[in-house]
Residue frames as qw, qx, qy, qz and C-alpha x, y, z in Angstrom:
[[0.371, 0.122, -0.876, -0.281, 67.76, 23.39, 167.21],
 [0.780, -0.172, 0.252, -0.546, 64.62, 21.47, 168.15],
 [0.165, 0.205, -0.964, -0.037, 65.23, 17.37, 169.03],
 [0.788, -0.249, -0.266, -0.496, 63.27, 14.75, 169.11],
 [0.345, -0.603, 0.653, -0.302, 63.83, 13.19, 172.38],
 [0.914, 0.127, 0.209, -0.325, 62.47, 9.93, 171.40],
 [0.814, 0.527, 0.140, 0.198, 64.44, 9.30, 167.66],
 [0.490, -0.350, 0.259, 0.755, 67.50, 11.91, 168.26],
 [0.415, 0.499, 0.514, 0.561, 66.44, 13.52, 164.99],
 [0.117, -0.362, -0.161, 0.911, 66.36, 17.28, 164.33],
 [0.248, 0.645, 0.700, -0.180, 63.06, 18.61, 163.90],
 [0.151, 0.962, 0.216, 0.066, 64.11, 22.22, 163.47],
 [0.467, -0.418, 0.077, 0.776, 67.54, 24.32, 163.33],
 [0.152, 0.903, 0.189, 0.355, 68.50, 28.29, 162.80],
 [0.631, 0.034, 0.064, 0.772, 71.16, 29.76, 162.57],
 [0.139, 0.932, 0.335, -0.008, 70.17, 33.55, 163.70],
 [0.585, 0.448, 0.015, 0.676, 72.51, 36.22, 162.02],
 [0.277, -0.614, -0.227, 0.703, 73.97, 39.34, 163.51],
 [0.325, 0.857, 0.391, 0.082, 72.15, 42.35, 161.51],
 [0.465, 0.351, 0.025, 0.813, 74.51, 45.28, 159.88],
 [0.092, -0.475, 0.180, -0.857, 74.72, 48.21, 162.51],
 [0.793, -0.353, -0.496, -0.040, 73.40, 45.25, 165.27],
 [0.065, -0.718, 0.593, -0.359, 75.10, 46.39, 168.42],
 [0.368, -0.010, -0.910, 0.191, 75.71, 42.89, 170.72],
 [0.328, 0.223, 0.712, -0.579, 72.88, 44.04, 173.10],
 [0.513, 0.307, -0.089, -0.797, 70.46, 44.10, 170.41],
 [0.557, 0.191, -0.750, -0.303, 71.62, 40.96, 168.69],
 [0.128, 0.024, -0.910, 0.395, 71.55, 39.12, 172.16],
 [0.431, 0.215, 0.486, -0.729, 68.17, 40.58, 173.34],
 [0.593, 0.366, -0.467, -0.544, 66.90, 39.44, 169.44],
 [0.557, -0.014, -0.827, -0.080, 68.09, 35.75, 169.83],
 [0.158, 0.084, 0.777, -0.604, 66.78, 35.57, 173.83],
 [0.620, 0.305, 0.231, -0.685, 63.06, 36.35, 171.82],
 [0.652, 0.186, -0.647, -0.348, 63.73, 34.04, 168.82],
 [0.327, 0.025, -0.944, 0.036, 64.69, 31.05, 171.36],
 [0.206, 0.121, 0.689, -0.684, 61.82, 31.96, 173.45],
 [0.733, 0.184, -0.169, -0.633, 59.35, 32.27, 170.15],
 [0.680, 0.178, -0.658, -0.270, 60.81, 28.44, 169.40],
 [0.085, -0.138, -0.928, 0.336, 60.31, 26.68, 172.90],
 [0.495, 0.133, 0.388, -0.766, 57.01, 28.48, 172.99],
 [0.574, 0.400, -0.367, -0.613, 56.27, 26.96, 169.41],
 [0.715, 0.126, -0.678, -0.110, 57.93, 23.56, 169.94],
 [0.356, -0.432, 0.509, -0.653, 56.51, 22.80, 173.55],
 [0.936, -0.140, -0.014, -0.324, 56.02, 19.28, 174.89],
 [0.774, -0.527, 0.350, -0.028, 57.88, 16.46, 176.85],
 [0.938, 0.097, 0.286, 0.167, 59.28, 14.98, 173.86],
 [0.609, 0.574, -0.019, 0.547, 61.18, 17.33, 172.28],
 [0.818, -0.133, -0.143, 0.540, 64.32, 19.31, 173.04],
 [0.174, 0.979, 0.007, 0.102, 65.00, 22.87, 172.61],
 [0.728, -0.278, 0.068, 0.623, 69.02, 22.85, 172.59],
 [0.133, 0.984, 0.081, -0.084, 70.85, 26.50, 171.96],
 [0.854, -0.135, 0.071, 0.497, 74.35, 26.42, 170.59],
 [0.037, 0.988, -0.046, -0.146, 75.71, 29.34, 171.03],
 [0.079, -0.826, 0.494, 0.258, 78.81, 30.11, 168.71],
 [0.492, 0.119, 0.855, 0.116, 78.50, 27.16, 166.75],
 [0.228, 0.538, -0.169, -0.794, 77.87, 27.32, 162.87],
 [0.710, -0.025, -0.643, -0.285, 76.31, 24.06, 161.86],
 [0.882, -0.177, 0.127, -0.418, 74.69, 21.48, 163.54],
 [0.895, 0.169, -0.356, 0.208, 77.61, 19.37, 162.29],
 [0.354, 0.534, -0.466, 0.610, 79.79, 21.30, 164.37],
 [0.614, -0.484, 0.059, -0.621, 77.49, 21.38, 167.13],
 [0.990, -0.038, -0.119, -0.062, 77.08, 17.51, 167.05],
 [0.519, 0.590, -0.370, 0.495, 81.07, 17.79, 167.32],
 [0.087, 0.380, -0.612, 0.688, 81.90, 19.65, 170.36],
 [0.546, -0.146, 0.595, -0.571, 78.66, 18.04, 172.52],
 [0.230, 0.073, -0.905, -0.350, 78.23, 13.99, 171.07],
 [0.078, 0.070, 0.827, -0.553, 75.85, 13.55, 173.61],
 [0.324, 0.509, 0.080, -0.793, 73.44, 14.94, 171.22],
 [0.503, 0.242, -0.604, -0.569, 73.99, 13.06, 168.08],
 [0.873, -0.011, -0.219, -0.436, 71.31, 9.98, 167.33],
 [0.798, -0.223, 0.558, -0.030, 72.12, 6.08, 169.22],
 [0.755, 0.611, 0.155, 0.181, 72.85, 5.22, 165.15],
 [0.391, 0.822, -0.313, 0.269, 75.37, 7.94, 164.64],
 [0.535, -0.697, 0.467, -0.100, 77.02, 6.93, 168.17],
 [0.834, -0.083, 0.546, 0.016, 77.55, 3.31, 167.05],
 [0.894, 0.308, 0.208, 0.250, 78.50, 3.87, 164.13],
 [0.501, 0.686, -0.457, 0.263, 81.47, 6.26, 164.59],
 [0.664, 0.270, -0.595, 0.364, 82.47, 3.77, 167.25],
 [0.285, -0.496, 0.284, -0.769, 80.96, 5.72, 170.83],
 [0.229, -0.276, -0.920, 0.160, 80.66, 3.17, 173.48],
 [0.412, -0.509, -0.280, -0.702, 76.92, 3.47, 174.71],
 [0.657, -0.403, -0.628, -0.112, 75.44, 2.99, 177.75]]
């Protein structure tokens, strides 16, 4: 997932599958080059490059690390800021 550090907003998420007959070093070496094609791609101060491993949505994501979701979403399910 790419953030904007600025706005909280998600610029970019992917969700990379494990391939049929994938062994786990393959799949692992595979996503180490995808997350390295997207910080090369989305480079600069403002934005985020966040990797959730084992995590199948972005809702779930937002879930187990809040720290992540937008100043908006905080406040409104009740997250004291500050």
């Amino acid at each position: 997932m790419v953030r904007d550090r600025g706005t909280g907003r998600f610029l970019y998420t992917e969700q990379l599958e494990r391939r049929s007959g994938e062994t786990p070093w393959e799949y692992v070496r595979r996503s180490v080059r995808r997350e390295a094609q997207v910080r090369e791609h989305y480079d600069g101060d403002t934005l985020q490059v966040i990797v959730g491993w084992g995590v199948g949505s972005v809702e779930e994501f937002l879930e187990s690390h809040p720290e992540y979701r937008s100043q908006k979403q905080r406040k409104h399910d009740g997250e004291q800021i500050g």
